[in-house]
N, C-alpha and C positions, 0 to 999 in steps of 0.2 A: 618902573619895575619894582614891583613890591622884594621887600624882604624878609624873611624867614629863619626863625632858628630851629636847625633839627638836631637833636643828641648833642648842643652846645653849639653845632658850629653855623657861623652866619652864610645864609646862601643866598643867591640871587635866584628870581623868579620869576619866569610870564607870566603877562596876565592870563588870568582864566586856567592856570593850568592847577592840578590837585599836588596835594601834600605824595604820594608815590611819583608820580610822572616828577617834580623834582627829584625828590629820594634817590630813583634810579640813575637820575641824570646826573648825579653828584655820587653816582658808587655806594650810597646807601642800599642796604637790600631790606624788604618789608615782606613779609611773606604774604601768598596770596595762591589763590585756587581761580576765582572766576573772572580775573578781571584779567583784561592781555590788552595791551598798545593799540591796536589796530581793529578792538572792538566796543560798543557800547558798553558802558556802564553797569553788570549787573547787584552789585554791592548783598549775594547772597552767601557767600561763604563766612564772613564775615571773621577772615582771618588777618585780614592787613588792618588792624586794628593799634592805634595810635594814643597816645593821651598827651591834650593842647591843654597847656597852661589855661588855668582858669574855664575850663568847659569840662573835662574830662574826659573817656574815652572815647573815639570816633572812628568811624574806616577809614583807613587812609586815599582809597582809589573814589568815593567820592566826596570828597572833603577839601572846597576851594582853599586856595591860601590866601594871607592877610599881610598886609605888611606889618610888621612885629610879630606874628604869629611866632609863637614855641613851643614845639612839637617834643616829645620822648618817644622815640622805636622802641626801649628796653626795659620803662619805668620796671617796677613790682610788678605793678596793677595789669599792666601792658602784657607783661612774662606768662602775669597766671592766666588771666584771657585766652591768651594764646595756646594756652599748655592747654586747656578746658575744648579748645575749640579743636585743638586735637582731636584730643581726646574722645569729643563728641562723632567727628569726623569718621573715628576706628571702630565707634561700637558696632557696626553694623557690615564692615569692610573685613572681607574674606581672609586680609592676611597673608597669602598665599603666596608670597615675592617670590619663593623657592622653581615655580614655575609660571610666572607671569613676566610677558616678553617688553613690558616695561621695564622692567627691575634694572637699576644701574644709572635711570634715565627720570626716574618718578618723583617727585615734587613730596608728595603725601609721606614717602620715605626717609627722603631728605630732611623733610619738617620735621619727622618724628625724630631722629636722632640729633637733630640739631636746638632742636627748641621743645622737647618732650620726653621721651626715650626712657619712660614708666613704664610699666606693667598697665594695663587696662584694670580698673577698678570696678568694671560692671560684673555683675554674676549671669546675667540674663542670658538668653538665647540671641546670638543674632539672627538677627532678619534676614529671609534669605532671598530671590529673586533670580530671574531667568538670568543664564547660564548659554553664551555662544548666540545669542539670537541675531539670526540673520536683518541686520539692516539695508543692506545689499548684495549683491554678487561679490561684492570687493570687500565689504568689512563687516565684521561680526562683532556686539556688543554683550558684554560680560556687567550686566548691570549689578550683579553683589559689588563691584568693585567703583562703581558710577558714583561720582561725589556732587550730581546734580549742578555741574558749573554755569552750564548750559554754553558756554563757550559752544561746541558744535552746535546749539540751536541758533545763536546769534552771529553764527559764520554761514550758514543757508541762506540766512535772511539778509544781512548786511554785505558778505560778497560776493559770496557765486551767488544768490540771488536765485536760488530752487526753490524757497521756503521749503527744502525737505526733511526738515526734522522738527518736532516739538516734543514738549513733556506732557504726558497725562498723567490724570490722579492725584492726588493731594498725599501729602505726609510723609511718612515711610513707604508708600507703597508707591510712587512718584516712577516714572518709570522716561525714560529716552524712546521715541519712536518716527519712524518714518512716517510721512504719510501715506495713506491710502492710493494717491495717486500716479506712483510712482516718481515724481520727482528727484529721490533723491537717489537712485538707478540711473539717471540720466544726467545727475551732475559732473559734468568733467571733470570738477575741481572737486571732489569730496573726499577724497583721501588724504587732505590736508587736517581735514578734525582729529585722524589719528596723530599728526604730531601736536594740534592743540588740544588734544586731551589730557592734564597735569596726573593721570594715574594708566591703568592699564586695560581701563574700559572698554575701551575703542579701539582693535584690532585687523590687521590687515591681513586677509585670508592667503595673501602672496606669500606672507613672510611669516607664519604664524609659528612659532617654535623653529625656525631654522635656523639661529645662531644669536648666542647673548651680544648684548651691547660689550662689552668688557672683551670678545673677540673679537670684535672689529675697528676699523681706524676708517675715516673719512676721507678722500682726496677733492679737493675744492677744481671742479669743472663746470663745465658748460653745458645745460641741452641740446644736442642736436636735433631737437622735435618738430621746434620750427624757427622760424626768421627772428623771435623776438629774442633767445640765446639766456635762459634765466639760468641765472649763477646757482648750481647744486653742487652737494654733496654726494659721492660717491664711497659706498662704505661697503670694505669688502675684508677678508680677514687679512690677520695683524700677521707678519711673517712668525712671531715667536709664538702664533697659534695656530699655524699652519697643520692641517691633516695627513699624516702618513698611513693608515692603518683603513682610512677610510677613502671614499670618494675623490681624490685629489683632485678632480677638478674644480671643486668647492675651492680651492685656493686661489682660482683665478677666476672666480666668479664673484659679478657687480650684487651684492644681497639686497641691498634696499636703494632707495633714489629719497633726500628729502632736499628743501632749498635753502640757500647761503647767503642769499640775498640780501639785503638792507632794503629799506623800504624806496628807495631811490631804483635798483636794480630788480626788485620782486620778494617778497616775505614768504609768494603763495608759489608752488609751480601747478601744474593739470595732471591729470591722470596720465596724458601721457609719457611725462617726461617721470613717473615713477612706474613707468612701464620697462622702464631703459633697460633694467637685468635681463629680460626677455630679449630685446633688440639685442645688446651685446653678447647674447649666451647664444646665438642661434651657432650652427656648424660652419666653421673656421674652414677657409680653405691655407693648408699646410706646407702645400707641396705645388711645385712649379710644373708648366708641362709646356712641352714642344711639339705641335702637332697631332695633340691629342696624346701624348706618350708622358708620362708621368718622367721628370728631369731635376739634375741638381739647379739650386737656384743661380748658381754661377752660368753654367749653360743656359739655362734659359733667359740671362743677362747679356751674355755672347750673342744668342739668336735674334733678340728684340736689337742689338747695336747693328748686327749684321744689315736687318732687316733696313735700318733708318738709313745709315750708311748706306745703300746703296737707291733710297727712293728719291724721287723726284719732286712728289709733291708727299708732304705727311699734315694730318689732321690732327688734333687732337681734343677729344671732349672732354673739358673738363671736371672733374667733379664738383658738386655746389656743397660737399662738406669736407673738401679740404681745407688745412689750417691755410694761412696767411704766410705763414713760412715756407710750407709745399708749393705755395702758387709762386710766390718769389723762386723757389731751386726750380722751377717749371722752365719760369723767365728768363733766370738767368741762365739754365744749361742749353735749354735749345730753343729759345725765343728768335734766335736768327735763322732754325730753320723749319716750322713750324707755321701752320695756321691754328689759334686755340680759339675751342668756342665752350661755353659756358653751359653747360646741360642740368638739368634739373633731376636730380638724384630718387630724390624720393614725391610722392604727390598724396593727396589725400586719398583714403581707402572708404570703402563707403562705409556710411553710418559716421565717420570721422566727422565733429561739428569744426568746420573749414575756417571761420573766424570768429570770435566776440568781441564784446566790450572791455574786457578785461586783460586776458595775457594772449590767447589762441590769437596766433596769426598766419593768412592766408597760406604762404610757403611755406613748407614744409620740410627746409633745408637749412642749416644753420650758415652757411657762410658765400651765400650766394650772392648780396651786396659787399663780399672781399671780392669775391671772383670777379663779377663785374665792373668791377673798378682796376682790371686788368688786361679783363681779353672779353670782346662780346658776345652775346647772347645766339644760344644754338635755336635755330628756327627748328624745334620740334614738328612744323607739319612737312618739311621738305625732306626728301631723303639724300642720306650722305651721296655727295658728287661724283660721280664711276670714277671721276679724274684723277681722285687721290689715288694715288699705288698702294697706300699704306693708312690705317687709321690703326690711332692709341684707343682705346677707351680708360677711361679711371674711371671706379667706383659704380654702381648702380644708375638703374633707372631708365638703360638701353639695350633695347633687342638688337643682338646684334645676328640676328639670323636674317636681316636687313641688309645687311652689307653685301654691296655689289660680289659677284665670285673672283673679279681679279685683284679684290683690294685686299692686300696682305692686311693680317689684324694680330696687335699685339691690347692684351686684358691685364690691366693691373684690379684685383679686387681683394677683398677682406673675406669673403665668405663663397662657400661650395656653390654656390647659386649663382654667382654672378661670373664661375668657370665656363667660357665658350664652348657653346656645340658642336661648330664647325672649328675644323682645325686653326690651330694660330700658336701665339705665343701667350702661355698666363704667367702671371707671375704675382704670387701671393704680397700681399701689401698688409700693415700693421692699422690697426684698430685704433681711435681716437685716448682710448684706456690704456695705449700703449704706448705714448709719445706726448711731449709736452707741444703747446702751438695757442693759436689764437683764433677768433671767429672774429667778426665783425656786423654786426646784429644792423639790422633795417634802420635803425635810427643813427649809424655809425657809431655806437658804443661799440669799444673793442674788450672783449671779454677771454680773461685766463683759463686753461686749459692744463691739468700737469697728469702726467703718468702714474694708473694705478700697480700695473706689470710690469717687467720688461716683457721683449715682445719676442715671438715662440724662436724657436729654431727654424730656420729654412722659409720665414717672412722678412722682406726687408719693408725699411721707411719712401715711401714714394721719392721722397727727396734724393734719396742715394739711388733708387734706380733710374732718377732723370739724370745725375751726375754718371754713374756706369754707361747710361746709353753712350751720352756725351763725350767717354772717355776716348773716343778714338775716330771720331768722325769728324776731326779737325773745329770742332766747337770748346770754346774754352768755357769751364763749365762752374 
């Protein structure tokens, strides 16, 4: 293992590995624009820019290490480079932080106050260039602001694998563009270049001006998109920015999806799982009903107990995105008087791409290898047994207009849709944003989950209405 001296101190080294990939690994920081971990090499910015004893200045991201090598992050020479490359960086760059949904998050910002933070010395005009251009349905580029990384050209190419983007033109007039073919329309995974875009280029038409970074705060959870469970972030406003004057549902809404991951657990997430503010924002159901008649949630906790309490045989299907903790209070409340079967919540919609190479996995349920490591699998082609007197449903993904007419039917769901047509017992259940729990992802990684709300008035947590059921029908719970 070769070794190296950076800014004095001696470090160890892989081989094969460059002067930043240490850097980073040891807490040093080197600045940079085009180079990022998990992509090729582009050495165009040419702002991680170092100076090795006896050679002089060099890029840090491609520049092998030696053993003996001894590097300077901060010489002079290194300072004013950097300050130049700035510099150069802004002649052309709109400026405009005041309204760009970067701002708070932007790298070119950051650089400039931390290692520049001059007045621009040019008199010139800058250059100016198209403004919002649709790259796709989902993200629009603001090319005055484009610092040419190509990081999104080398994330087409090297992971999601659309080849949907390149550069044309030479110079200043260099421009980002899709190809012709549509490819990069069709990339599942392309809304990850907006978070590797180091300025505010690369825009997401979901979330374009709908709230600063600086009001929001991240909650580290899990996909529920499909079986593989990729560790995101869930970033929705900060309670001391909370809206009174405006829209207050904005306060309990998911604003953006990005991923949390480590390269072990996932770097990238899909389009779909930055879809999630959609999936969590659809209409809530609030309110409990008994027999089709709108009910306190207690009553309708009394009617679902009544109901089990006096059947003979009960069913239960259960959800493939409940936590790991709900399926245990499942087990432990009424596991002795229950058959549970494992139903599949959600399924592919068409046009959905059903698997890849990459993260898209076939299922489309995040906790459906918890479930089944509990209670087995609901034979979806047969219909429920007339025999039961009584079936639960949890959660989506079952017509229950299906159900024989003497089976009493109690609905626990999260949202107005999955409210039964034919009379029964519903009873509103809390949202994965509203409760902490665990999933257990296809390859048995078991993945964290925490609470971005509490959860509304007059919804309970699944687990306490298996415990309520429980409470008096001689089941210890």
């Amino acid at each position: 293992m070769p070794e190296l001296f950076i800014d004095g101190r001696p470090l160890q080294a892989e081989n094969g590995q460059t002067v930043i990939e240490v850097a980073r690994a040891h807490g040093i920081d080197i600045p940079h624009f085009c180079w990022h971990p998990a992509l090729s090499v582009s050495g165009s910015c040419r702002l991680c820019m170092v100076e090795v004893e006896g050679r002089g200045l060099d890029i840090a991201c491609n520049l092998p290490v030696a053993d003996g090598m001894r590097v300077s992050t901060m010489s002079p020479d290194v300072q004013r480079r950097r300050r130049e490359m700035i510099e150069l960086t802004l002649l052309n760059h709109p400026v405009d932080c005041g309204i760009c949904d970067k701002a708070g998050e932007c790298t070119l910002q950051d650089y400039h106050y931390e290692h520049n933070g001059r007045p621009s010395t040019s008199i010139d005009a800058k250059v100016h260039a198209t403004k919002f251009h649709a790259l796709s349905p989902r993200i629009v580029l603001d090319n005055e602001r484009c610092v040419l990384c190509s990081r999104c050209v080398r994330f087409t190419r090297e992971v999601s694998g659309s080849h949907g983007l390149g550069i044309v033109q030479r110079g200043d007039a260099s421009l980002v563009r899709a190809t012709e073919d549509g490819a990069f329309d069709r990339d599942a995974y392309s809304d990850n270049v907006i978070d590797l875009c180091p300025v505010g280029a690369l825009l997401s038409r979901a979330t374009l001006y709908q709230a600063r970074v600086w009001y929001l705060q991240p909650t580290r959870s899990v996909c529920p998109g499909c079986e593989r469970g990729c560790a995101v972030d869930l970033w929705h406003r900060k309670p001391e920015w909370r809206l009174r004057e405006l829209d207050a549902r904005q306060n309990r809404a998911i604003v953006r999806v990005t991923p949390a991951g480590s390269p072990d657990d996932g770097r990238w997430i899909c389009n779909k799982g930055r879809d999630l503010p959609a999936y969590f924002g659809r209409r809530r159901a609030l309110h409990a009903s008994v027999d089709g008649e709108p009910a306190p949630l207690a009553s309708a906790l009394a009617a679902a107990r009544d109901i089990v309490s006096a059947s003979r045989r009960i069913v239960v299907l259960v959800s493939s995105f409940a936590s790991n903790e709900e399926l245990d209070a499942l087990e432990s409340a009424l596991g002795e008087r229950i058959e549970a079967y494992v139903k599949r919540d959600h399924r592919p919609v068409p046009g959905e791409i059903v698997q890849d190479d990459l993260l898209i996995r076939p299922d489309k349920n995040p906790n459906r290898t918890g479930a089944l490591a509990r209670f087995p699998a609901f034979d979806e082609t047969v219909r429920v047994d007339a025999s039961a007197d009584t079936l639960i449903v949890w959660g989506e993904g079952f017509d229950t207009s299906t159900v024989a007419p003497g089976t009493r039917l109690i609905v626990l769901g999260a949202f107005e849709s999955d409210r039964p047509l034919r009379a029964g017992v519903f009873i509103p259940i809390s949202l994965q944003t509203e409760r902490d729990g665990h999933y257990t992802n296809f390859e048995g990684r078991v993945g964290a989950f925490s609470a971005c709300f509490d959860k509304p008035a007059g919804v309970a947590h699944a687990s306490e209405v298996f415990a309520a059921i429980a409470e008096r029908i001689g089941v210890a719970a």
